[in-house]
DOVO-808773 format. One line per field, with one value per residue (C-alpha): residue in one letter; x, y, z. Coordinates in nm, 2 decimals. Example, Ala and Ser with C-alpha at 12.3 -4.5 7.8 and 13.67 -1.06 7.14 Angstrom:
guti	[a, s]
u	[1.23, 1.37]
v	[-0.45, -0.11]
w	[0.78, 0.71]
END
This chain:
guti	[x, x, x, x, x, x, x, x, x, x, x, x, x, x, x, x, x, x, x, x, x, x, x, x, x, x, x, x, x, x, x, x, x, x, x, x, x, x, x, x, x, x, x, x, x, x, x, x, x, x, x, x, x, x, x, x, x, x, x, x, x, x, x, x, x, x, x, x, x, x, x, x, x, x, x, x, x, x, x, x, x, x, x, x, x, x, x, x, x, x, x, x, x, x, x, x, x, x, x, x, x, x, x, x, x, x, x, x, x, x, x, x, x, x, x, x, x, x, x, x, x, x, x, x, x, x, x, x, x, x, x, x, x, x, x, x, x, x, x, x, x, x, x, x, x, x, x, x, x, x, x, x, x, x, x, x, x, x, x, x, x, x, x, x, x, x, x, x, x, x, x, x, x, x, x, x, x, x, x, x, x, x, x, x, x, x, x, x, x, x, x, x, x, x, x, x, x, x, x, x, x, x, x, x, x, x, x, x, x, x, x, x, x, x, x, x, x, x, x, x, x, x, x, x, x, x, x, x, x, x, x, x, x, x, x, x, x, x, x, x, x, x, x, x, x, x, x, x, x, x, x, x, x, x, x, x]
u	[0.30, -0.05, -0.35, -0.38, -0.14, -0.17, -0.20, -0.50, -0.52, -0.66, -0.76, -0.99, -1.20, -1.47, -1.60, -1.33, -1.61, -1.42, -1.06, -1.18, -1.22, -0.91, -0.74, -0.88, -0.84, -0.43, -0.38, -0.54, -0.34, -0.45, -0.63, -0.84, -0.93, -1.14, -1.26, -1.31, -1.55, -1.57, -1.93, -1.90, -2.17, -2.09, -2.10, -1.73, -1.90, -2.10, -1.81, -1.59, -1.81, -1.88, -1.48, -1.52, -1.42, -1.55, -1.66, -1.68, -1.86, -1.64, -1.59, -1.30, -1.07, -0.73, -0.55, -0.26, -0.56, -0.79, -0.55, -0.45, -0.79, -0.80, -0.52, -0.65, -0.96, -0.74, -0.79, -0.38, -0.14, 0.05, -0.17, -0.07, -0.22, -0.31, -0.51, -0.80, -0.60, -0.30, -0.27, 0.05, 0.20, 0.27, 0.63, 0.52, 0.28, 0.55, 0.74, 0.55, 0.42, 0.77, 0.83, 0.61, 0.69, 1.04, 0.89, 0.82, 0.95, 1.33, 1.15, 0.88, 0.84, 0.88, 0.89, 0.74, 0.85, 0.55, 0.53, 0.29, 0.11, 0.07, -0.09, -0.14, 0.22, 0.48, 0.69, 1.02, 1.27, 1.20, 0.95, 0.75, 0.94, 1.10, 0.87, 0.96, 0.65, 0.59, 0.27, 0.35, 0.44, 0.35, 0.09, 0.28, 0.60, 0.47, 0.17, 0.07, 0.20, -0.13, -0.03, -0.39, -0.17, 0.17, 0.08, 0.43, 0.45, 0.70, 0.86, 1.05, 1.41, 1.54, 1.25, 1.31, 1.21, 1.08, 1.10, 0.83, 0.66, 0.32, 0.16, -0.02, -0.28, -0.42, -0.63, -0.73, -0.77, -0.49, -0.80, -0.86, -0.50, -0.42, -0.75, -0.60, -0.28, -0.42, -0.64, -0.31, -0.13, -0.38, -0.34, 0.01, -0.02, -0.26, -0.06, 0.24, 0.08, -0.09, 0.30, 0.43, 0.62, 0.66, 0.76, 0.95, 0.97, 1.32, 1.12, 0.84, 1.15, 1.37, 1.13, 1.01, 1.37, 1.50, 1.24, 1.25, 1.61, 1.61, 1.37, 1.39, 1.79, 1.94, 1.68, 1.65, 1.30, 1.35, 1.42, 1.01, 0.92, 0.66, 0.46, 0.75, 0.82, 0.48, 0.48, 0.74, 0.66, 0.35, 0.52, 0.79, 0.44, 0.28, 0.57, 0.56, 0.17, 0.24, 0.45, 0.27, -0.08, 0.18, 0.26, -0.09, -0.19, 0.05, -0.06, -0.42, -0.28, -0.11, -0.42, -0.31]
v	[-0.11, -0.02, -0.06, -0.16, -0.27, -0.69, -0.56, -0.61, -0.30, -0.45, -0.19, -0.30, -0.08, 0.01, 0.36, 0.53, 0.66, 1.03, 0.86, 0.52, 0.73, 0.94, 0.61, 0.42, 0.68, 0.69, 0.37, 0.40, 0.17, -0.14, -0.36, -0.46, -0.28, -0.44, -0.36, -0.56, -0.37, -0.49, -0.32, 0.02, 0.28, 0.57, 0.53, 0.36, 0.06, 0.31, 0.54, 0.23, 0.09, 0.44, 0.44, 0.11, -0.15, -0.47, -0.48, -0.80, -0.78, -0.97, -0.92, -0.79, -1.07, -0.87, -0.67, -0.98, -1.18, -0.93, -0.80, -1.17, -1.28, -0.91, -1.06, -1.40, -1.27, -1.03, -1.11, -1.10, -1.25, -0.92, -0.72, -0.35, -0.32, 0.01, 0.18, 0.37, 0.71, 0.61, 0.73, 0.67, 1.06, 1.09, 0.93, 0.66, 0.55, 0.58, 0.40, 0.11, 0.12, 0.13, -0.18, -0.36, -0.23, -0.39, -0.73, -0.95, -0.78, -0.95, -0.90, -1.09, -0.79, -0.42, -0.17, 0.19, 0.47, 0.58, 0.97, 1.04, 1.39, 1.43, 1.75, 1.88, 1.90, 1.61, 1.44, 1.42, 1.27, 1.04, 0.78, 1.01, 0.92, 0.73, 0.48, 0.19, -0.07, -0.35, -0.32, -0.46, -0.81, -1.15, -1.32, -1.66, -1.58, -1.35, -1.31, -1.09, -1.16, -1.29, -1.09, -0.89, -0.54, -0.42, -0.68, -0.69, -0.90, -1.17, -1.26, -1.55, -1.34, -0.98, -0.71, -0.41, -0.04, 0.18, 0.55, 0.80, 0.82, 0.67, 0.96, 0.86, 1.16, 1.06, 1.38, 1.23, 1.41, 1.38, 1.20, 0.99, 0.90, 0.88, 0.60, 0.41, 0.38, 0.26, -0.02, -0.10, -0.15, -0.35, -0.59, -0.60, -0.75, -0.96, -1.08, -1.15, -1.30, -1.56, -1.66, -1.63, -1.35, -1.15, -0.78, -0.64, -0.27, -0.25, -0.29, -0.09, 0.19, 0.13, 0.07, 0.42, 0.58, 0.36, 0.46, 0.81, 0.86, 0.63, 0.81, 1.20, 1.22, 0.95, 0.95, 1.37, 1.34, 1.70, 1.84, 1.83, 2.05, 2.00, 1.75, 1.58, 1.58, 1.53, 1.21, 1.07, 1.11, 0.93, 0.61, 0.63, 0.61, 0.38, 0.14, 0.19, 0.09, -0.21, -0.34, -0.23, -0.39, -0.72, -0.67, -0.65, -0.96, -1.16, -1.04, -1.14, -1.48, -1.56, -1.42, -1.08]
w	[-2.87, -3.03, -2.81, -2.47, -2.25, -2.13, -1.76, -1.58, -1.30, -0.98, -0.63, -0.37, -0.22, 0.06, 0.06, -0.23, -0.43, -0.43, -0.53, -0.75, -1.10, -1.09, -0.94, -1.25, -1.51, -1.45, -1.59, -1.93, -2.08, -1.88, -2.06, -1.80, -1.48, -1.13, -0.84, -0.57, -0.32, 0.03, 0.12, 0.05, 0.16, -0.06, -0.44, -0.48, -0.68, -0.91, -0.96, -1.06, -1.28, -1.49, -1.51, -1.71, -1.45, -1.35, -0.98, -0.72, -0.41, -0.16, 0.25, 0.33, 0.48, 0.56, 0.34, 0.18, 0.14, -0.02, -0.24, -0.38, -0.45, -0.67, -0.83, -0.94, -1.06, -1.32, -1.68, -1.73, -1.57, -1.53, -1.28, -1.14, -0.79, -0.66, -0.38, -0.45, -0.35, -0.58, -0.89, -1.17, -1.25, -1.61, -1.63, -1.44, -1.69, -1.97, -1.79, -1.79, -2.16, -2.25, -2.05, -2.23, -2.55, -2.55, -2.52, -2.20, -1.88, -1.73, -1.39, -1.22, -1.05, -1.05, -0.75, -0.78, -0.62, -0.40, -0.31, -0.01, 0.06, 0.43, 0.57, 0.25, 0.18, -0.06, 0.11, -0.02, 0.23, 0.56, 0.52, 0.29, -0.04, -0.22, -0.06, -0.27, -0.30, -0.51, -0.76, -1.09, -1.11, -1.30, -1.12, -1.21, -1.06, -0.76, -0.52, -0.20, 0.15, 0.32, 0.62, 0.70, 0.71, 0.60, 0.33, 0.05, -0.26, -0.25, -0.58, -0.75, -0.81, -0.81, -0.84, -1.07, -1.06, -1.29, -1.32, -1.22, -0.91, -0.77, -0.62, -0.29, -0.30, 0.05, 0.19, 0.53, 0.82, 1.09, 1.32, 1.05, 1.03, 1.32, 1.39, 1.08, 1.26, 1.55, 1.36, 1.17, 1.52, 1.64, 1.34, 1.37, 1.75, 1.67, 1.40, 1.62, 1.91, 1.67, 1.52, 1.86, 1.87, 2.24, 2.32, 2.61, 2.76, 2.61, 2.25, 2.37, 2.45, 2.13, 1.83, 1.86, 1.85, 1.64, 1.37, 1.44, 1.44, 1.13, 0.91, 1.05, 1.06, 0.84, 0.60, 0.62, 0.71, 0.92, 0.57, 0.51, 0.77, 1.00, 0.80, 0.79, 1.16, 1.20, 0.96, 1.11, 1.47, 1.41, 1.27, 1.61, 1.79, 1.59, 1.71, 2.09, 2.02, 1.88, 2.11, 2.38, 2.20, 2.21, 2.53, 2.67, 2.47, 2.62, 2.93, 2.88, 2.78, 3.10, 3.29, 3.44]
END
């Protein structure tokens, strides 16, 4: 295939301005790129725009939801959704041309293998990698979750995977990350308690272990050191919270 590739690359943002360009520039084969910026105060919209994308000013309205309406205001119907601090390594990008070089995709859908840098070190076991995540798909035959985080596509049939990975370059402090965990977990619970769901001090006990015993010894997560431990640990505790964010809600419901 000569020319750009019929994919429209969607991210939305708020305050990426040192991530959006080098986010942008690792899909050059896109035929269309956008932005959808939910307020930023840095230069994100600037830095976007002098990368060649289109950018939408739009509140941020949870993550599913955010992410969907990026999605139907793509110029294709074949849209590859990224993060601002994602960017496709070289194979991955081959990948994909080659996909669409061969004619329209089998798949609806295609799952990337997502690589995540934690402490300054790649993860390579654990939760750390192969993270599989759904990012390219047909926007006729798939669409985000509109859960406001841990958002997932869902797709009509099977989803494929490509080769090469999708290198998650986050550089965040451990403060930083460890705040975004507890606005996640805070999500989550509010999320449950709205469909009804209820937690228990045997969860509030067992999620924790489960995920840590899960991802640090069946899934070799020790094998990455203390980042890895580090990582990992982290997620056990990012359990326990929300649980115990579910459990307090349903406390305040019942009025003590």
């Amino acid at each position: 295939m000569s020319g750009p590739v019929p994919v429209s690359l969607v991210v939305i943002t708020r305050d990426a301005a040192a991530d959006i360009a080098e986010c942008l520039m690792s899909a050059p084969f896109c035929a269309d790129a956008l932005v959808v910026d939910s307020g930023s105060g840095d230069h994100t919209v600037e830095a976007a725009r002098n990368a060649g994308a289109r950018v939408i000013t739009r509140a941020f309205v949870g993550f599913g939801a955010q992410k969907q309406f990026a999605v139907d205001e793509a110029r294709h119907d074949w849209v590859l959704s990224l993060d601002a601090d994602e960017r496709l390594s070289p194979q991955l990008r081959e990948s994909i041309v080659t996909l669409f070089t061969q004619g329209e995709p089998p798949h609806a859908a295609y799952a990337l293998a997502r690589r995540n840098r934690f402490l300054g070190r790649w993860l390579a076991h654990g939760e750390g990698y192969p993270d599989w995540t759904t990012r390219l798909f047909d926007r006729r035959r798939a669409h985000w979750s509109d859960d406001p985080v841990h958002e997932h596509v869902i797709a009509d049939g099977p989803v494929g995977r490509l080769g090469g990975d999708l290198m998650h370059t986050s550089a965040e402090s451990l403060e930083r990350y460890i705040a975004k965990q507890n606005r996640y977990t805070t999500l989550q619970a509010n999320a449950l308690h709205a469909r009804g769901k209820r937690s228990s001090a045997l969860a509030m006990a067992t999620a924790p272990l489960v995920r840590f015993l899960r991802f640090y010894v069946l899934k070799l997560g020790f094998l990455d050191g203390a980042a890895g431990f580090a990582h990992i640990a982290i997620g056990a505790f990012a359990s326990f919270l929300k649980h115990a964010k579910l459990r307090a809600l349903e406390r305040a419901e019942r009025g003590g």
